[in-house]
C-alpha positions in Angstrom: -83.9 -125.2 89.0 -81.2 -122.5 88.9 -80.8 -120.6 85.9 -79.0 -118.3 84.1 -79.1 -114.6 85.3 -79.2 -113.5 81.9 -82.2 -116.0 80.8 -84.6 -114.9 83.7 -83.3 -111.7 82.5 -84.8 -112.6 78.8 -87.8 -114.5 80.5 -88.7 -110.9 82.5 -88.5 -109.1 79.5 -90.7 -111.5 77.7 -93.4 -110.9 80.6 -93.6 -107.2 80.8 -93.8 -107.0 76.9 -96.6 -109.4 76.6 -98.1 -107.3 79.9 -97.7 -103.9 77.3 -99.0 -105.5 74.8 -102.4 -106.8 76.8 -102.5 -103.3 78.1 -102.4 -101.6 75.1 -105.2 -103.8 72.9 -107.5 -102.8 76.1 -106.5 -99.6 75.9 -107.2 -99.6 72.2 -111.0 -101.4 72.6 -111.7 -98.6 75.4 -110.5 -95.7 73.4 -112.7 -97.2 70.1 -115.2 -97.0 72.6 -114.7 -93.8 74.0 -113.9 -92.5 70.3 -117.2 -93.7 69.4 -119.5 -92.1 72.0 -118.0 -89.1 71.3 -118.7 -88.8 67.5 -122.6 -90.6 68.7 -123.2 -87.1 71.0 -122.1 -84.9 68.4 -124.3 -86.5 65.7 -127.2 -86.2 68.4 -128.0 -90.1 68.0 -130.1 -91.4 71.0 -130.0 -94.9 72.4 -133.2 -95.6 70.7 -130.9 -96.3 67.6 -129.0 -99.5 67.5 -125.7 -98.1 68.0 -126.7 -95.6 70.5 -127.6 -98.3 72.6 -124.5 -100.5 72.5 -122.3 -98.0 72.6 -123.9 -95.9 75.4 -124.9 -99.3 77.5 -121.2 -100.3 77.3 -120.1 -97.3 78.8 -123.0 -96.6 81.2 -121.2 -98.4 83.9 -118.7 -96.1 83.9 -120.7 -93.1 83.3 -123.7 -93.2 85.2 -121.2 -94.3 88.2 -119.1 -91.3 87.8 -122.5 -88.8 86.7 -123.5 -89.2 90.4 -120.4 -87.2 91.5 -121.6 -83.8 92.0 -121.0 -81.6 89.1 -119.6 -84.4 86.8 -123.5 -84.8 85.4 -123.6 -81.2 84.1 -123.5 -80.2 80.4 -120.4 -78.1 79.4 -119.9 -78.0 75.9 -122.9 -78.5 73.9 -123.4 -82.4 74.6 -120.7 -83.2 76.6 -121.1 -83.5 80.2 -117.5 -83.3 82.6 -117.6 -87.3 82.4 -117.4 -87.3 78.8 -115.1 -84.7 78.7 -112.7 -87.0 81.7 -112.9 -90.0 79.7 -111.9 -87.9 76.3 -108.8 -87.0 78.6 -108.0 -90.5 80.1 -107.9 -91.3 75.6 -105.7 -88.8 75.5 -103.1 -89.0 78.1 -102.9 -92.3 78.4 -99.8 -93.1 75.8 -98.1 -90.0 76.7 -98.3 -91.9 80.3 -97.0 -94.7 78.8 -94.2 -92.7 76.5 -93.5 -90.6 80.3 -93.0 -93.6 82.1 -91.3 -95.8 79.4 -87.7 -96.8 79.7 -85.3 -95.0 77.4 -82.5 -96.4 75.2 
């Protein structure tokens, strides 16, 4: 079926906003996440606590994956290793990816 260049035109537009839209409820469940562990290391809570273990075995994937890198497994400021400090920087510069990269009116 041939159609309309302006209504696959509409039909695109209707994909990539539902793909930015996807993308940015996982990028706010990661960032809860990520937001999370952080305020768990300052408070000093241990994964012998509830919370410390859900939160810390969600992430331990990603973390002990990247701790084996050498120097990423190293303390740097008070309880925050360079792996915690990469993902508090992927939080961060994420949307201003997304506001770099978006297209403008």
């Amino acid at each position: 079926m041939i159609q309309h260049p302006q209504q696959r035109r509409r039909v695109a537009e209707a994909r990539n906003k539902v793909a930015l839209e996807v993308m940015l409820v996982v990028y706010a469940v990661g960032a809860t996440i990520v937001v999370v562990r952080t305020i768990i290391l300052l408070l000093g809570v241990t994964d012998r606590v509830w919370i410390g273990r859900i939160v810390f075995g969600s992430t331990a994937l990603f973390t002990d994956a990247l701790a084996r890198v050498p120097g990423f497994g190293h303390q740097l400021l008070g309880p925050f290793t360079m792996v915690d400090l990469l993902m508090q920087a992927i939080v961060i510069l994420f949307p201003l990816g997304l506001m770099a990269t978006s297209p403008r009116p």
